[in-house]
TORMARKE-965940 format. One record per atom (N, C-alpha, C): x, y, z; residue in three letters. Coordinates in steps of 0.1 Angstrom, whole numbers, plus 5000, padded with zeros to 4 digits. Layout:
<recs>
XYZALA
...
</recs>
This chain:
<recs>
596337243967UNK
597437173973UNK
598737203965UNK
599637273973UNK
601037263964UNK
602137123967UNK
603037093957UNK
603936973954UNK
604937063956UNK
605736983959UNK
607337073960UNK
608037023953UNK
609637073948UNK
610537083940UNK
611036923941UNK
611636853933UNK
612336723928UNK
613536773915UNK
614336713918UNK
615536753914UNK
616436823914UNK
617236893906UNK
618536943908UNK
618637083909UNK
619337163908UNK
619237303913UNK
619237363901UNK
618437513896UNK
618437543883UNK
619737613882UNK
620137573866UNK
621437623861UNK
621537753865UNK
622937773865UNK
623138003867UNK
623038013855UNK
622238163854UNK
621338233843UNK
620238183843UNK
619738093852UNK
618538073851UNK
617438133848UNK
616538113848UNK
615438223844UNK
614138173853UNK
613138233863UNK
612338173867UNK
611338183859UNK
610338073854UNK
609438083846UNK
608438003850UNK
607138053849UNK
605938023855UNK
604737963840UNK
604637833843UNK
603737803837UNK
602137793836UNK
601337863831UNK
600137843837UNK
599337773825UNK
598537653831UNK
597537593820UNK
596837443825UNK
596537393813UNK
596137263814UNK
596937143812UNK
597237033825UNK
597736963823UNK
597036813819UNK
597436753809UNK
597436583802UNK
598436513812UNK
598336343808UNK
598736213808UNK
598936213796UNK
600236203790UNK
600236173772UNK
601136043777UNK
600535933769UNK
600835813764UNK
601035833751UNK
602635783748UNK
602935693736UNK
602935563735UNK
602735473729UNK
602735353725UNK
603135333713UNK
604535243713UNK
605035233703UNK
605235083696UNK
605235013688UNK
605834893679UNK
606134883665UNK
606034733662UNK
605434713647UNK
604434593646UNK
604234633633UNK
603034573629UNK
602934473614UNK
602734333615UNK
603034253603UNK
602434143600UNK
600834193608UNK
600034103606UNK
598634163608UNK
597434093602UNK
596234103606UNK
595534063615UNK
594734153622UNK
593834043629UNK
592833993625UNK
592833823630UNK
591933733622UNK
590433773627UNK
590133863639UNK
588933893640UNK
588534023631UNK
589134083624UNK
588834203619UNK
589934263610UNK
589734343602UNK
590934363592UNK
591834463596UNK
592334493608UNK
592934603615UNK
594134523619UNK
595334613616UNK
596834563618UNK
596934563636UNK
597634443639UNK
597734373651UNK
599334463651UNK
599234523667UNK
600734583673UNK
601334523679UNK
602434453679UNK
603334413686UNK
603934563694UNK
602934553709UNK
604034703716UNK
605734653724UNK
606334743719UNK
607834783718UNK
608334853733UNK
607334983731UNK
607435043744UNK
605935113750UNK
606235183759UNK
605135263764UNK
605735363776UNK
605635483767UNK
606635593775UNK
605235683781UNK
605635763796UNK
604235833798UNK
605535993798UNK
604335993801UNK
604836223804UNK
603436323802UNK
604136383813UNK
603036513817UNK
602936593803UNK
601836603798UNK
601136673784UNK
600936793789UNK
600636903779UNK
600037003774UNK
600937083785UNK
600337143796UNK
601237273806UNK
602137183807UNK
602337073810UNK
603436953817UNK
604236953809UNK
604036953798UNK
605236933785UNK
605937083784UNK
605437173785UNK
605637303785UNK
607237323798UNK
606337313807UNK
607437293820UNK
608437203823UNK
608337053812UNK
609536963813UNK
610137003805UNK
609837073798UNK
610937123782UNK
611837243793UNK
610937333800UNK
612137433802UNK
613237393816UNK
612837293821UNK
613037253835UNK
614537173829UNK
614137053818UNK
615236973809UNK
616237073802UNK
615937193804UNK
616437363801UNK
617937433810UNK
617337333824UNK
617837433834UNK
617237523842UNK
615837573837UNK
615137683844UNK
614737653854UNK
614237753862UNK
613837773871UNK
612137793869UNK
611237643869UNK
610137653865UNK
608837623877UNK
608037703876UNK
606437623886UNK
605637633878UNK
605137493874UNK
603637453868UNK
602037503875UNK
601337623875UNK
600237673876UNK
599037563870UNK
598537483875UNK
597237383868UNK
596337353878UNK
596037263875UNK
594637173883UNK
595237013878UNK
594736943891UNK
595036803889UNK
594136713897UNK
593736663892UNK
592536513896UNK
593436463913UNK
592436403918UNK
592836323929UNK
593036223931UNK
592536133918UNK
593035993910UNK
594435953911UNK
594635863909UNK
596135803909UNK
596635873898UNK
596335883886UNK
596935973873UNK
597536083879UNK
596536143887UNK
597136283886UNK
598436263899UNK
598536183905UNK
599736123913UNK
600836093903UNK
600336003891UNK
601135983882UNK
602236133878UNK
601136233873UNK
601436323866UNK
602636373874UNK
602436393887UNK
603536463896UNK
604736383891UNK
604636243897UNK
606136193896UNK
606736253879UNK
605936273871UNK
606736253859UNK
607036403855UNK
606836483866UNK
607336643867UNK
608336673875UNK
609836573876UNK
611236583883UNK
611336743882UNK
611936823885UNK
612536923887UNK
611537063885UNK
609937043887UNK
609537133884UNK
608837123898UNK
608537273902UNK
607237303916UNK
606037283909UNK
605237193913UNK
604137173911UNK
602937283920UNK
602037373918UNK
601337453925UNK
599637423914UNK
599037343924UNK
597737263917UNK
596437283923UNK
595537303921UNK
594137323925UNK
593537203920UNK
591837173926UNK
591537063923UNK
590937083908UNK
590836993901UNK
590636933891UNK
589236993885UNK
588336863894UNK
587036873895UNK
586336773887UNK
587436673884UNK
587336583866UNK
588236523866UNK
588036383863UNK
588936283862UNK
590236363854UNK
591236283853UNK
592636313847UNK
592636273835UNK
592836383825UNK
593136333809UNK
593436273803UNK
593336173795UNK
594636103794UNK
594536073771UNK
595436113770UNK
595836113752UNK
596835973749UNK
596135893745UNK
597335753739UNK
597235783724UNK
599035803722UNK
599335753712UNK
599635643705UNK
599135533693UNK
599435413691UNK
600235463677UNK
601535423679UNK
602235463666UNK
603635323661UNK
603635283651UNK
604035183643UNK
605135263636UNK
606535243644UNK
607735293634UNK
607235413635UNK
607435503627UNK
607635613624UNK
605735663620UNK
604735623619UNK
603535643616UNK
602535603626UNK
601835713626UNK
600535743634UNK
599935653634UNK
599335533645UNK
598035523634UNK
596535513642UNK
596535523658UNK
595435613664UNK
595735673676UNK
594335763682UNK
594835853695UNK
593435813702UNK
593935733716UNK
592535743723UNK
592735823733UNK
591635903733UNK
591335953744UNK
590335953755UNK
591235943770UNK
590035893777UNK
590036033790UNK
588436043793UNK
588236153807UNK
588736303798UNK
588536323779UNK
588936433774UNK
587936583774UNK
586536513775UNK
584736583778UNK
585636713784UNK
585236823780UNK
585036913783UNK
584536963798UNK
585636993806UNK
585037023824UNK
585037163831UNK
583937163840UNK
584237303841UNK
584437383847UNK
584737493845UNK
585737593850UNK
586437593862UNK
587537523866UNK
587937483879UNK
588237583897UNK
588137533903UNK
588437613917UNK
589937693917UNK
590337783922UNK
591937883915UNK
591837873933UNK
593037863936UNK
593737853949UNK
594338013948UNK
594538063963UNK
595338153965UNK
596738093959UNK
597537983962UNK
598537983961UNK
598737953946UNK
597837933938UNK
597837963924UNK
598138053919UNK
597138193924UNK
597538313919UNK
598838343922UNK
599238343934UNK
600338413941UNK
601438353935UNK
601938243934UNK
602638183921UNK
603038273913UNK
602438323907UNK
602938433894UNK
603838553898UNK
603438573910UNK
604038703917UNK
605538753909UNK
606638623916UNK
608038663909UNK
608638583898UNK
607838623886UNK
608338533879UNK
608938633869UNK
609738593858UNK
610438663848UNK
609738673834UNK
609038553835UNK
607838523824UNK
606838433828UNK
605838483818UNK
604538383825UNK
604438293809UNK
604338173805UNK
603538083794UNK
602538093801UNK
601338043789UNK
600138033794UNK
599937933784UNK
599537823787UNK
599137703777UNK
597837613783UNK
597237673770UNK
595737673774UNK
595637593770UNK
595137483775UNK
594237323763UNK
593137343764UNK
592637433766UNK
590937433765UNK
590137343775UNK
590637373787UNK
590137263801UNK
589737413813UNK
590037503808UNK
589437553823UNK
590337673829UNK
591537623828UNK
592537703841UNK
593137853834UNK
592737853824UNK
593238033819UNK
591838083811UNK
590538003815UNK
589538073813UNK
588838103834UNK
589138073838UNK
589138123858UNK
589438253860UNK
588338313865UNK
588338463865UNK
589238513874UNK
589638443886UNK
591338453893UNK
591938423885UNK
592538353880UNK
593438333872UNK
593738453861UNK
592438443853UNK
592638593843UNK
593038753849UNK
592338753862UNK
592838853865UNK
593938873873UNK
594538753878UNK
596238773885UNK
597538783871UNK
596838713857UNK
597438723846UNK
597338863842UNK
596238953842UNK
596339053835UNK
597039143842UNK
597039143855UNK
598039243866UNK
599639213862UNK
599839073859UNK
601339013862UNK
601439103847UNK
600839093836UNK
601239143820UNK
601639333819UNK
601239393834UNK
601839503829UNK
602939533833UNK
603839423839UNK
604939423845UNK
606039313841UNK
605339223833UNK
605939113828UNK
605739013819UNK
606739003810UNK
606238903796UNK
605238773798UNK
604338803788UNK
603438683792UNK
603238633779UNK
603638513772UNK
603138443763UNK
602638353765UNK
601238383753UNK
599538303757UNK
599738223746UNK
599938113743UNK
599538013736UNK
598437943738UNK
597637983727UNK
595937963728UNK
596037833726UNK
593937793727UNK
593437703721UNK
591937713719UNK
591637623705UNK
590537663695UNK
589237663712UNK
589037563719UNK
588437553726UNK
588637623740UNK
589337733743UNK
590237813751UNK
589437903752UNK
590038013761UNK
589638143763UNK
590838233758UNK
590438313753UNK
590638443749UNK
592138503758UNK
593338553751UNK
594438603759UNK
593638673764UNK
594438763778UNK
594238863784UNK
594739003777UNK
594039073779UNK
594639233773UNK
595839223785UNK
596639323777UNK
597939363777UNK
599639193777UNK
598739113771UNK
599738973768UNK
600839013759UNK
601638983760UNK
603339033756UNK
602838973737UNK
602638833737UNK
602438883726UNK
601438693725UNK
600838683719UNK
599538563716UNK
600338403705UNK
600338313701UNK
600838273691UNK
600138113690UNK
598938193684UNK
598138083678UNK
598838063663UNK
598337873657UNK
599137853646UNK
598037923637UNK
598337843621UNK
597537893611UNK
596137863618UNK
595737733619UNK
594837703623UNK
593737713630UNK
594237753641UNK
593937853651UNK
593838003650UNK
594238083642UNK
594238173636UNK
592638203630UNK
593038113615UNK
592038093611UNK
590238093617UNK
590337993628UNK
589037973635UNK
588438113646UNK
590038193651UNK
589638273655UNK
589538393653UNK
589738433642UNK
589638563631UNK
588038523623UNK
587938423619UNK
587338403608UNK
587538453595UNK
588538453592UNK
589438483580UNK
589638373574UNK
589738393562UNK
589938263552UNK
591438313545UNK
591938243529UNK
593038263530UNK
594238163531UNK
595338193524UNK
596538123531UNK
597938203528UNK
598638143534UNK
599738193536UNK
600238313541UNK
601538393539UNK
601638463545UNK
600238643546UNK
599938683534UNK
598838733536UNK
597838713545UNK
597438593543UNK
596138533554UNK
596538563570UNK
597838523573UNK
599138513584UNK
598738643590UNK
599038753579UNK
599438913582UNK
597838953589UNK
597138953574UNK
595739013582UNK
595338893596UNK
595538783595UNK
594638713606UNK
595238823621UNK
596638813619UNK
597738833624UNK
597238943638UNK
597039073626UNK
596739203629UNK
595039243633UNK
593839113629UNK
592739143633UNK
592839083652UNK
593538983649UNK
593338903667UNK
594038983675UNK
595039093671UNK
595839193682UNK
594739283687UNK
594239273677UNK
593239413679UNK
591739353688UNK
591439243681UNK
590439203690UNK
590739143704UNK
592539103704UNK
591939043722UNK
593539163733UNK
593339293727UNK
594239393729UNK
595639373736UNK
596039293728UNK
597439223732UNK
598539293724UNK
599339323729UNK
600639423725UNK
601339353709UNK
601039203709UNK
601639113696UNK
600938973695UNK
600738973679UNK
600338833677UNK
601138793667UNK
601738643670UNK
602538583661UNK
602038473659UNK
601538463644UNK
600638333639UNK
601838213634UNK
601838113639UNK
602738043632UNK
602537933621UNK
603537943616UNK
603037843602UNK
603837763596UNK
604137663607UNK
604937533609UNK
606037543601UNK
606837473592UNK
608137473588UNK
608137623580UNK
607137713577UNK
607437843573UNK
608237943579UNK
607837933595UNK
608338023604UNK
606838123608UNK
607138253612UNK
605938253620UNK
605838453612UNK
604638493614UNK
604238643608UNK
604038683624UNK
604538803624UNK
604738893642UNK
603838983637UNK
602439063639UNK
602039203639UNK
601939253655UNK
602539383655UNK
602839433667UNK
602339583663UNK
602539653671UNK
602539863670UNK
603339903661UNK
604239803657UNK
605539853648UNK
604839833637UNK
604239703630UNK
603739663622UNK
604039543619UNK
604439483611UNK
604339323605UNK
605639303602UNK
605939163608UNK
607139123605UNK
607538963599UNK
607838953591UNK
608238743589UNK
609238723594UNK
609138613603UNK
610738543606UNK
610738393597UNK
611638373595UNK
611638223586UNK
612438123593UNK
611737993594UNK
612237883601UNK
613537803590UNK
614337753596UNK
615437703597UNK
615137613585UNK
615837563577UNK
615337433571UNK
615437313575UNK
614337203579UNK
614237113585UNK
613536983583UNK
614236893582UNK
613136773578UNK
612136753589UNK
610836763590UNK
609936753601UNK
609936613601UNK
609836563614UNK
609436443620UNK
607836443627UNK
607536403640UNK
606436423648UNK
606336543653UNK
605736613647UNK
604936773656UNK
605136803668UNK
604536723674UNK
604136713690UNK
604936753696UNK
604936903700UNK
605636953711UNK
606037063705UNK
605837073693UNK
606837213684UNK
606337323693UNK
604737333691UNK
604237503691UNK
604537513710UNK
604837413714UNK
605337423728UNK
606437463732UNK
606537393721UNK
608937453722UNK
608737593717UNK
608337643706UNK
608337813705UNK
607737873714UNK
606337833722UNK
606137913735UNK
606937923746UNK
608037853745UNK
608937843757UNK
610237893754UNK
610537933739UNK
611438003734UNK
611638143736UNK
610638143727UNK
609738283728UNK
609838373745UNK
609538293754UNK
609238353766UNK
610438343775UNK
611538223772UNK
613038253778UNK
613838383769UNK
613538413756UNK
613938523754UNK
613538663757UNK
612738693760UNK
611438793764UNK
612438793777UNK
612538703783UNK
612638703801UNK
614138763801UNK
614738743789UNK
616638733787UNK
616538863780UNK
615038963780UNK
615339083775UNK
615639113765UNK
615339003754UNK
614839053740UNK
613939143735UNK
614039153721UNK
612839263716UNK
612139143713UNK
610639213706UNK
609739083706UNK
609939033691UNK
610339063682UNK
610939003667UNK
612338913671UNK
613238943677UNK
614238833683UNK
613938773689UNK
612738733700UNK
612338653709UNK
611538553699UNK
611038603693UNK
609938473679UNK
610738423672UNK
612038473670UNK
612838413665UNK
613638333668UNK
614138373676UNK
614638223687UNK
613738133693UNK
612138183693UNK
611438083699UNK
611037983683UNK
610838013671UNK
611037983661UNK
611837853659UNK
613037943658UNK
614737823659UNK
614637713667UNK
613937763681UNK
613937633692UNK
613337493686UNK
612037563679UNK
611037463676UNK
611437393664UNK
612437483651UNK
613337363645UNK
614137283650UNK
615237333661UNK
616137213665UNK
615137103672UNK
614337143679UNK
613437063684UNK
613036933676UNK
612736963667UNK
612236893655UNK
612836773647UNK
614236853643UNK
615636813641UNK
615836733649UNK
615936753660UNK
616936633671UNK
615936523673UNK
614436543665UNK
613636393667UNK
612136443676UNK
612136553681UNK
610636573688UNK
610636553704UNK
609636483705UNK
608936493717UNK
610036373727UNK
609636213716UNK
610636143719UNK
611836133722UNK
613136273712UNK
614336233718UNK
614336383730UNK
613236443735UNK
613236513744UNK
613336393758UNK
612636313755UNK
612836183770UNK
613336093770UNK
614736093757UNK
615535993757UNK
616636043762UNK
617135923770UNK
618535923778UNK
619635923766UNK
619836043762UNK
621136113757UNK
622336163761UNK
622436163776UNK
623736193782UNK
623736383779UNK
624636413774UNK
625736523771UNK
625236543754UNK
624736443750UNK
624436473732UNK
623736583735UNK
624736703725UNK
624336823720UNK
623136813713UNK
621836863709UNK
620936893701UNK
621336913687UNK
621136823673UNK
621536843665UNK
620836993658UNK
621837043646UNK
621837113644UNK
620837103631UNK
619737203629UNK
618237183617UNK
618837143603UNK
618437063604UNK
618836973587UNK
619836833589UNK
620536823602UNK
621636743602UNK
621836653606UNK
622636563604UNK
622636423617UNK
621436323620UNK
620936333631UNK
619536243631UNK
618136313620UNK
618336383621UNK
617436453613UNK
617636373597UNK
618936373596UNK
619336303581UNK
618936133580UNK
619436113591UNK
619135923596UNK
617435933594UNK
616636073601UNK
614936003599UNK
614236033585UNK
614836113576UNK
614336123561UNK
614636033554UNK
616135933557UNK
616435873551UNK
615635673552UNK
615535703568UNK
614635593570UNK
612735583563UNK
612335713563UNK
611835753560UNK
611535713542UNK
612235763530UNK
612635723521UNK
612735603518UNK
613035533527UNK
613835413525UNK
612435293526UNK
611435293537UNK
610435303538UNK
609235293524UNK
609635383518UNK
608735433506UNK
609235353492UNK
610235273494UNK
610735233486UNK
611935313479UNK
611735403485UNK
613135523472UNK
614535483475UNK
615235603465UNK
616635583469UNK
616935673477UNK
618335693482UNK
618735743493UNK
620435793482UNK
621035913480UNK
621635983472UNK
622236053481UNK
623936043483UNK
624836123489UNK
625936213481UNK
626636263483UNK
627536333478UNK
628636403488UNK
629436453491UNK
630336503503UNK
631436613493UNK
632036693501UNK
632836833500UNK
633136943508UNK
633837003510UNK
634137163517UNK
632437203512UNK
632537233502UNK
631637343498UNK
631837483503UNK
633337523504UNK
633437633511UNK
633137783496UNK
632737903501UNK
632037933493UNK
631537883477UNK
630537853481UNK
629437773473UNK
629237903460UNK
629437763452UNK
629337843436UNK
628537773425UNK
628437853415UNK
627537753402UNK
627637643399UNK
629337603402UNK
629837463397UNK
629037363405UNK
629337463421UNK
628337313427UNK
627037333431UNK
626537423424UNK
625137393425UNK
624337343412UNK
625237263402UNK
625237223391UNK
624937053395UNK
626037033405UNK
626436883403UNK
625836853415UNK
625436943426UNK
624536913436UNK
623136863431UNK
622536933419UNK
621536903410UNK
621236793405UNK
622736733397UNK
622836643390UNK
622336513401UNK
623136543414UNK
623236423420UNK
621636413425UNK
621036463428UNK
619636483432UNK
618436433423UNK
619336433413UNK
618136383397UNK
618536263401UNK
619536193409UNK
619836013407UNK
618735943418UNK
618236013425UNK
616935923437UNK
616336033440UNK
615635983454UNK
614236053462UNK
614736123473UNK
615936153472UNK
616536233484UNK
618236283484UNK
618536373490UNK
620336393488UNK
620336413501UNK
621736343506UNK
622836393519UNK
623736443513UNK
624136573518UNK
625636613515UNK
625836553533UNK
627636553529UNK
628336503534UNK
629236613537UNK
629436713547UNK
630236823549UNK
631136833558UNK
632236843551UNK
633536843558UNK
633636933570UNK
633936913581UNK
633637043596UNK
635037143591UNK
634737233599UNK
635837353599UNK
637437273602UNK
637237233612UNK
638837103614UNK
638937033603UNK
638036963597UNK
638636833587UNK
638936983572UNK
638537073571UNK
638537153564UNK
640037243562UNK
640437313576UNK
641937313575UNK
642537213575UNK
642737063580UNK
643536973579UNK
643736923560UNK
642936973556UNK
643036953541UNK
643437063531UNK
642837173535UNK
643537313529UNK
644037393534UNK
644437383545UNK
645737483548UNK
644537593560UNK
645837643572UNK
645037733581UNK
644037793576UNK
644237883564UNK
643238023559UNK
641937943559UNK
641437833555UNK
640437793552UNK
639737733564UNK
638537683562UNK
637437773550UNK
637537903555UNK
637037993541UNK
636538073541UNK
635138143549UNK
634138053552UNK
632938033557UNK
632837953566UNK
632637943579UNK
632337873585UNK
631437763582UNK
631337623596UNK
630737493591UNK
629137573587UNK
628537633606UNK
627437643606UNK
626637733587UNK
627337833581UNK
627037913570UNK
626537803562UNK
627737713558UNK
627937633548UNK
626837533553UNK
626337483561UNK
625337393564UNK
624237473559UNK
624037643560UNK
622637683561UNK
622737703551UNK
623837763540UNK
623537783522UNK
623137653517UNK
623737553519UNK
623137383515UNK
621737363518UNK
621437413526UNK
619637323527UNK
618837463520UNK
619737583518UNK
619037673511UNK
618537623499UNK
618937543490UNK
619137493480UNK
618037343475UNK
617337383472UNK
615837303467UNK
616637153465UNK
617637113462UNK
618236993457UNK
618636933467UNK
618936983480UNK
619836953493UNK
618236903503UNK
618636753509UNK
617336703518UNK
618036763534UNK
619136713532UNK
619736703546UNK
621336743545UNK
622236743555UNK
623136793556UNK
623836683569UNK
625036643566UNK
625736523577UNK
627436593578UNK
627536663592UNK
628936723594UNK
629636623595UNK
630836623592UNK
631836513593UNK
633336553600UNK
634236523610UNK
635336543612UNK
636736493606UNK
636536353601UNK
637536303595UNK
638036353577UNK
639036273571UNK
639136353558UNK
638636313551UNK
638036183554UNK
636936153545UNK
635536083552UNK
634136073540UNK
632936053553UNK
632935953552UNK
633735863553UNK
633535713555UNK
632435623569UNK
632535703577UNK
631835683592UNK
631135753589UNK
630335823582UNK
629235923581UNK
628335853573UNK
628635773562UNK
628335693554UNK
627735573557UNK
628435523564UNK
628235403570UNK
626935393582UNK
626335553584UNK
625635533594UNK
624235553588UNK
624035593581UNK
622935573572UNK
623235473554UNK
624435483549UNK
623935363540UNK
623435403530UNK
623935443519UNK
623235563512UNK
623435443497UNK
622335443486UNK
622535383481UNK
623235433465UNK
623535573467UNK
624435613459UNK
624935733464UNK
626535713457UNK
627435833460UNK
627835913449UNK
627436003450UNK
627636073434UNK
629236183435UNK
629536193431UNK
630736293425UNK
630636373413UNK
632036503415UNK
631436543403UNK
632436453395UNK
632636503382UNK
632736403371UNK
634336393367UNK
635136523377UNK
636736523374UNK
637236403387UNK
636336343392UNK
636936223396UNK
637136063386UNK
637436013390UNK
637235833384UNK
636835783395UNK
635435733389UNK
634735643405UNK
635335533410UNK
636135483398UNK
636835383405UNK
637935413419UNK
638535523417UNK
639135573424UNK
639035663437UNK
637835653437UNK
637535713449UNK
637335613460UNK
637735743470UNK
637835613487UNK
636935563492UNK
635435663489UNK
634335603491UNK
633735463487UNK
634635423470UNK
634135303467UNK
634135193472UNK
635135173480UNK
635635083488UNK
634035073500UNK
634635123505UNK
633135163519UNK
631435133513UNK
631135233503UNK
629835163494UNK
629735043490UNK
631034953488UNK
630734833481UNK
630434763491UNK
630634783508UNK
630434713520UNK
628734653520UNK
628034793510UNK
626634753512UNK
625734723501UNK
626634703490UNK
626534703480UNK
625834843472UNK
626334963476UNK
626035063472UNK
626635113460UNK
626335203452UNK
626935243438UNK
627735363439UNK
628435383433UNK
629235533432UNK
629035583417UNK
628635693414UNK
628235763401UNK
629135863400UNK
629335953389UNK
630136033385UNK
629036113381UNK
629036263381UNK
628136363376UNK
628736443365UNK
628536503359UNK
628836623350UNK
629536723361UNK
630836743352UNK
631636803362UNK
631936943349UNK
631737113362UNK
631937243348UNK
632937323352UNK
633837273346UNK
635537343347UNK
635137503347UNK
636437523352UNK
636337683350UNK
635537723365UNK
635237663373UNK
634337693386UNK
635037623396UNK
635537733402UNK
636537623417UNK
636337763428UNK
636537723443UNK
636237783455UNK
637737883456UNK
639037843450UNK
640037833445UNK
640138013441UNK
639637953430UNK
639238073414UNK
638538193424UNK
637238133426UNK
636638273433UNK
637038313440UNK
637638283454UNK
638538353461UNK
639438453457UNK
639938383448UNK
641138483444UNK
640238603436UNK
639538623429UNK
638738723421UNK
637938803433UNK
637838753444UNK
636938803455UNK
638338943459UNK
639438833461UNK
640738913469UNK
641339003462UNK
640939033444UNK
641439123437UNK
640539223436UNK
639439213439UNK
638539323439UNK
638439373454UNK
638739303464UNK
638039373478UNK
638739473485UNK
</recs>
């Protein structure tokens, strides 16, 4: 039985993309928790909320649909009310579904604040091999890309299926995002991207890191004759072996929050670039990048929060900063700010960025944007752009997070997380600084660091402009 389209029309430049796999019921359940129960020693939830959404292929197809794309979901779906559920909560995507054959999945999350603390699953038994509809296959026909997101239920181990996939791969990008309990990509798959873990189980390779990455990398190309396999390896970034040979791409720096959804967001990166006629090293890498801002802007959750127009923060920044810091905060630590241009970045301040980092369990820089940056030094400046200067800062082992700011000072930047010290370097007087005013609002401290004359953005420029 096919479902038809809900919602809006796909953006221009759209891309049509065809998803094929297994679809979930994923339940969150969220509260807090600040008591025992008197029948047993297990923390009593006060629930807060209870958000649902189409899991596994479902999540795959609401990410690229919440995209703009032009998407149809390829699955199986129960005849249960769930799987009725599952539709409604697939707005803007073509649903094209065969029967099931098996009650409807269903994954609850129970999570307290920011931490896990179980997953039930109900109807998860292993079912088998499901019925493949003509209009299944035919589905694939005109698509730009095919995902394939296998949860290990059936629908990309279907011998139609496999073989309308291996026809559509010699004419069009197909990224197979496996599973330990899955079938095997098809020969000629654009390119495979199981994580380490999965790697691991299906090489039978031991090992870690990027070596383990390379060989696992290069034995699964070869065993499931797929043109590329990209092993990924979570905030690392991912190892590509191809005909060319081996390649690393390196992920963005990122405070990770909840997982859930990452290696989803790179399968759907990955395969909008492929479709946009990338090479397949630029396509992992933008599918890469996706899966940090993904991460960054908060996951799975601020994927189904009503955000309006909010831009996707940028890896290291903003919300990302607010959830390490809650985070921290949590754990009892301190929370350690600092703010500046940092327009090309030099010894001086990777001295006192140091210092400030030895004062707690975490640093915000506080970075002046490209506007608040000329309004203070004159047109020429910065030298470096915001985005450079954000990515040299989290390069830097001492740097947690990074918070852009527009005004001349981060007074409103400050105020939104609360930082319980503001460090400077040491050619200020803390008394005198504008921030002290603002920190005392929370009773926060302002410090002075060790400040090393002779080191200014000033100086090097000019030594840059007599040599270049």
């Amino acid at each position: 039985m096919t479902g038809g389209r809900s919602g809006g029309a796909a953006r221009a430049g759209a891309r049509r993309i065809v998803v094929v796999g297994d679809t979930l019921l994923d339940v969150d359940v969220s509260g807090t928790s600040e008591r025992l129960s008197p029948d047993a020693p297990v923390p009593v939830v006060d629930v807060r909320t209870d958000d649902r959404r189409a899991g596994g292929a479902g999540l795959v197809a609401t990410m690229l649909a919440k995209d703009g794309h032009d998407v149809t979901l390829v699955t199986v779906l129960s005849d249960d009310g769930r799987g009725d559920e599952i539709r409604d909560l697939l707005p803007g995507v073509r649903v094209v579904a065969g029967p099931s054959g098996a009650p409807t999945p269903v994954k609850t999350r129970v999570r307290v604040v920011d931490h896990a603390l179980v997953r039930i699953d109900e109807g998860c038994a292993t079912p088998p091999v499901p019925e493949v509809t003509a209009a299944m296959t035919d589905a694939l026909a005109e698509a730009d890309a095919v995902i394939v997101a296998d949860y290990g239920r059936g629908v990309a181990a279907a011998p139609a299926v496999r073989a309308a996939l291996e026809a559509v791969a010699a004419h069009t990008p197909v990224v197979w995002d496996p599973h330990p309990k899955g079938a095997q990509p098809v020969p000629g798959t654009t390119v495979a991207t199981p994580n380490t873990a999965e790697a691991r189980a299906f090489s039978g390779l031991g090992g870690e890191g990027v070596p383990f990455a390379t060989d696992a990398a290069g034995a699964l190309r070869e065993a499931w004759g797929t043109d590329a396999v990209a092993v990924t390896m979570g905030d690392r970034g991912a190892l590509v072996a191809s005909a060319s040979g081996s390649r690393f791409v390196p992920a963005p720096s990122t405070t990770a929050g909840d997982p859930c959804g990452a290696g989803d967001r790179l399968a759907a990166g990955v395969a909008v670039a492929l479709a946009e006629g990338a090479g397949l090293a630029d396509a992992v890498a933008a599918g890469v990048a996706d899966a940090s801002a993904y991460l960054a802007a908060g996951g799975v959750s601020a994927l189904f929060a009503d955000r309006g127009a909010e831009p996707v923060a940028v890896p290291g920044t903003d919300r990302d900063a607010l959830r390490l810091v809650q985070r921290v905060r949590a754990d009892g630590g301190t929370v350690v700010a600092t703010g500046g241009c940092f327009d090309l970045l030099h010894a001086g301040h990777a001295r006192t960025l140091s210092a400030a980092r030895a004062l707690g369990d975490c640093l915000v820089v506080c970075l002046n944007s490209d506007a608040s940056v000329r309004a203070l030094k004159g047109p020429e400046r910065p030298i470096m752009s915001q985005d450079d200067r954000v990515e040299l800062l989290l390069a830097l082992d001492c740097v947690d997070a990074v918070v852009v700011f527009d005004e001349h000072t981060p007074d409103e930047a400050l105020r939104r997380f609360r930082p319980d010290v503001w460090a400077k370097g040491g050619d200020y007087d803390a008394a005198d600084l504008p921030e002290a005013a603002t920190l005392a609002e929370w009773g926060g401290r302002v410090v002075t660091v060790p400040f090393h004359p002779g080191r200014s953005t000033t100086r090097l420029a000019a030594a840059l402009a007599h040599v270049g």
